[in-house]
C-alpha positions in Angstrom: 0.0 0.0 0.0 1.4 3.3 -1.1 0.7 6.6 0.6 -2.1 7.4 -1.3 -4.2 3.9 -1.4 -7.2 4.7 0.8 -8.2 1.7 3.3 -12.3 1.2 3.6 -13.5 4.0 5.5 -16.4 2.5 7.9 -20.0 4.4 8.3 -20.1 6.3 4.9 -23.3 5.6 3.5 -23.4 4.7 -0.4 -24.5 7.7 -2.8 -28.2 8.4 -2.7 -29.6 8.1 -6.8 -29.2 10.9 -9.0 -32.0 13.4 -8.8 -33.3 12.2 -5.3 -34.5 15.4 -2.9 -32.1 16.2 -0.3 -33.4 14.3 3.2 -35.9 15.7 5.6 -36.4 19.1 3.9 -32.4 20.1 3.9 -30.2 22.1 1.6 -28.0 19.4 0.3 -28.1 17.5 -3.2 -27.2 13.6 -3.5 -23.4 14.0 -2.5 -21.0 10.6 -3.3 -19.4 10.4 0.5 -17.6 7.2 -0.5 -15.7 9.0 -3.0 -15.4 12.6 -1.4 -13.9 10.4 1.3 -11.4 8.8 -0.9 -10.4 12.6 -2.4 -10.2 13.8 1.5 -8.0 10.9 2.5 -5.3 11.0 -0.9 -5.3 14.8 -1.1 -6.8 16.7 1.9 -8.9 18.9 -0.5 -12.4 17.5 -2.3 -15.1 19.0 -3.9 -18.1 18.4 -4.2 -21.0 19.1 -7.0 -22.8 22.6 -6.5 -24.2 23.2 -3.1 -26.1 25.7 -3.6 -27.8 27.5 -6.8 -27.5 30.9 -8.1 -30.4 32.6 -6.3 -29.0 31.1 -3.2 -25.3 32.3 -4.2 -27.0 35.9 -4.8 -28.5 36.1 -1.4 -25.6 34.8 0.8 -23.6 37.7 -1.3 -26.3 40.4 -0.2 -25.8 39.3 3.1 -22.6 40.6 3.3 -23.9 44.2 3.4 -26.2 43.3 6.0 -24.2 44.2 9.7 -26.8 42.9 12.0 -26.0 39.3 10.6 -22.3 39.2 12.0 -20.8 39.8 14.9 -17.1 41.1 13.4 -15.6 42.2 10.2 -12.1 41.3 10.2 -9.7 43.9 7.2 -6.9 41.9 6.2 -4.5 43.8 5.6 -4.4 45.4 9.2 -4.1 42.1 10.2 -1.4 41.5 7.1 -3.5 38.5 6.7 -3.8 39.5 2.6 -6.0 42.0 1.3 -9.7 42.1 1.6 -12.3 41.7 4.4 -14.8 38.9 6.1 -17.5 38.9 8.4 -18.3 36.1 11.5 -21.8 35.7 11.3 -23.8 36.1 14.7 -26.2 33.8 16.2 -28.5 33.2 15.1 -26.9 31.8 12.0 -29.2 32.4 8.7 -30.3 30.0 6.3 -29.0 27.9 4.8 -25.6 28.6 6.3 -27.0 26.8 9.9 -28.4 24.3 7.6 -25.3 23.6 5.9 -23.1 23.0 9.0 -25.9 20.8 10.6 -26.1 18.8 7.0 -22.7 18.2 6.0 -21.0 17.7 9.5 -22.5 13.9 10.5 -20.5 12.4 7.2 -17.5 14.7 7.6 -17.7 13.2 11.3 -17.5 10.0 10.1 -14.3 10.6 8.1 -13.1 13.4 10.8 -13.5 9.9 13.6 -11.7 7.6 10.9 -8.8 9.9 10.5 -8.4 10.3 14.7 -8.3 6.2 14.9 -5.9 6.5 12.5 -3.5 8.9 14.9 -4.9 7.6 18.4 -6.4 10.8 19.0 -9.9 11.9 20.3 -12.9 11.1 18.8 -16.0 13.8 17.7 -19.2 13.5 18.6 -21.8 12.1 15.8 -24.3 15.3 15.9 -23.0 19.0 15.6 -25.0 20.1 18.6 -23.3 17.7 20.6 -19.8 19.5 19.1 -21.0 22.8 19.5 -21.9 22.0 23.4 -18.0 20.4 23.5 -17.0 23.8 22.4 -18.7 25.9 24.7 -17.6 23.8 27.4 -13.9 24.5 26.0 -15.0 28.3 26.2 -15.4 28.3 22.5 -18.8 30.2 22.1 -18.6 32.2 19.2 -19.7 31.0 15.6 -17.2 30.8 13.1 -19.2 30.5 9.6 -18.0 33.4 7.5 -18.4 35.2 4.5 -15.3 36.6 2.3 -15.1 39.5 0.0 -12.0 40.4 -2.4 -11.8 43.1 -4.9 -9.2 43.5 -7.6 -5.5 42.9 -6.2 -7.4 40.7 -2.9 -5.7 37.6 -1.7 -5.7 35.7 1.3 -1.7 34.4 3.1 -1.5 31.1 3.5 -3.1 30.0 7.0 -5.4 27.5 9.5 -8.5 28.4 10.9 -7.7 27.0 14.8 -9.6 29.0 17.1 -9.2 27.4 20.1 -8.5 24.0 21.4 -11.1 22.2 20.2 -10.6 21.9 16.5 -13.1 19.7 14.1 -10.4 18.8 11.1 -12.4 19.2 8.4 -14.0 22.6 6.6 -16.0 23.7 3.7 -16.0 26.7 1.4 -18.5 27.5 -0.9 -17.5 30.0 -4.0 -20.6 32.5 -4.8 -19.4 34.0 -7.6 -18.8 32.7 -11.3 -14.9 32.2 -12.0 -13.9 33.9 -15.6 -17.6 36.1 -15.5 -18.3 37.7 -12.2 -14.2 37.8 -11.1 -10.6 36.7 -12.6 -7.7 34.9 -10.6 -8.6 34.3 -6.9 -7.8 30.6 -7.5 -7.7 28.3 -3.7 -4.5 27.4 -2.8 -3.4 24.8 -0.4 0.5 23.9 0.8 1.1 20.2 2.2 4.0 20.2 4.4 5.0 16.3 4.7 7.8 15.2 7.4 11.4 15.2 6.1 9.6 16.6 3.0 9.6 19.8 0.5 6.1 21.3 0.5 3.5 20.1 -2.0 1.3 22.7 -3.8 -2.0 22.1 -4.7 -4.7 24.7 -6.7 -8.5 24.2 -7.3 -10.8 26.4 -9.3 -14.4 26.1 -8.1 -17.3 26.7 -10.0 -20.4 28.9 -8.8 -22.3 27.0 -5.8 -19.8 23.9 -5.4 -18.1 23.2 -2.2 -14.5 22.8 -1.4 -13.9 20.6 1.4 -10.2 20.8 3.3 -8.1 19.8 5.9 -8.3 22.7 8.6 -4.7 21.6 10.3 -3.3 17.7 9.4 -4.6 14.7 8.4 -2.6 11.4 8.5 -1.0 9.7 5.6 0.5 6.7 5.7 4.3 6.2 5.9 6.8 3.3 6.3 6.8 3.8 10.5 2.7 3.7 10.2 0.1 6.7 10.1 2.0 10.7 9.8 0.8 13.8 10.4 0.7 16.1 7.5 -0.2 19.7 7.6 -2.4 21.4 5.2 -2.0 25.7 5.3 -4.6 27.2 2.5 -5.4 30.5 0.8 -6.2 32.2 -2.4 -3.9 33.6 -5.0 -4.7 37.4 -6.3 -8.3 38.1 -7.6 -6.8 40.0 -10.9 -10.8 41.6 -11.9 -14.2 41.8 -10.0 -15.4 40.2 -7.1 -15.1 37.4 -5.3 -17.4 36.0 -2.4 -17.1 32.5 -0.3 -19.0 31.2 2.3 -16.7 29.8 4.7 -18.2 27.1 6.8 -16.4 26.0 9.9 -17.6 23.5 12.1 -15.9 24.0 15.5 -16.5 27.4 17.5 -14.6 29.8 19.0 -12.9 31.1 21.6 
């Protein structure tokens, strides 16, 4: 088995058929965890078919111009963090941003438990409200879903969002904006730092409404002494024209 061969990863359900309504009245289409899983586990860095449609992509981006949704805007290049801005949204979170972190965190548990077996570390609890609650009790209490706005010349440095010591492993952004129409450049950027290693870059281009899921800090790979831990830092390159927006969707709160 080579460092990339991905063992059976227990408790991911099989793809639900092709036009099937998402379950119990939620936000997400059929979604192939089996696979994503496989992606996750070679690369640190899926993604998935579109999450969301246009309308919904236009709303989330009018949010932004809404203050009372969030509870800070963060300027980048204060922080020289890049150049552009984002805002934490405030509880309560708005649809379908809370339905999005209550829908995709049970399968990215699954894979987020996998992973800790694999490195003998803590496991996460099956239900996000049961996370949420094992934040708070780690005085992590506020939300962490985002949205992100670049102009012309915007980037984002290479970073992890850890916000305290309780940190799920696994996050999802969701690009609201068409590449090559709406904006030009801004492509996501992720560096794998492997031990005794050179750094591995890796680029992915989004379309309107799909979802990137990553690797918030490490992962493990498989190496001749057993299971390592490999870092994952991400970002986004220089938006050259227009604007682009993201919905970032963490699962783990903050301090």
């Amino acid at each position: 088995m080579n460092s990339y061969d991905t063992p059976p990863l227990p408790g991911l359900a099989e793809p639900a058929p092709a036009g099937r309504p998402a379950p119990d009245g939620g936000v997400l289409p059929p979604l192939d965890w089996t696979a994503l899983a496989a992606e996750l586990d070679a690369e640190g860095v899926a993604l998935t078919p579109p999450l969301l449609d246009a309308d919904q992509c236009a709303r989330l981006r009018e949010m932004y111009d809404e203050p009372a949704l969030f509870r800070s805007t963060v300027t980048m290049a204060r922080h020289r963090f890049g150049e552009g801005s984002y805002r934490y949204f405030a509880h309560p979170l708005p649809e379908p941003v809370a339905a999005l972190r209550r829908e995709l965190y049970p399968p990215l548990a699954r894979i987020a438990n996998t992973w800790a077996a694999r490195l003998g570390e803590p496991e996460f609890p099956d239900r996000h409200e049961d996370l949420v609650a094992a934040c708070a009790a780690a005085g992590q209490h506020r939300p962490t879903p985002l949205l992100l706005r670049y102009g012309p010349g915007g980037y984002n440095c290479l970073h992890q969002d850890v916000y305290g010591d309780l940190t799920f492993p696994l996050q999802v952004a969701v690009l609201l904006d068409r590449p090559d129409e709406d904006f030009t450049g801004g492509e996501s950027v992720f560096v794998e730092q492997r031990p005794r290693a050179q750094s591995r870059p890796l680029v992915r281009r989004p379309v309107q409404g799909q979802g990137l899921i990553f690797t918030v800090h490490h992962r493990p790979v498989r190496s001749a002494r057993g299971w390592s831990r490999v870092q994952l830092r991400h970002g986004v390159s220089a938006v050259h024209s227009g604007r682009r927006h993201v919905l970032g969707v963490i699962f783990h709160d903050a301090r």
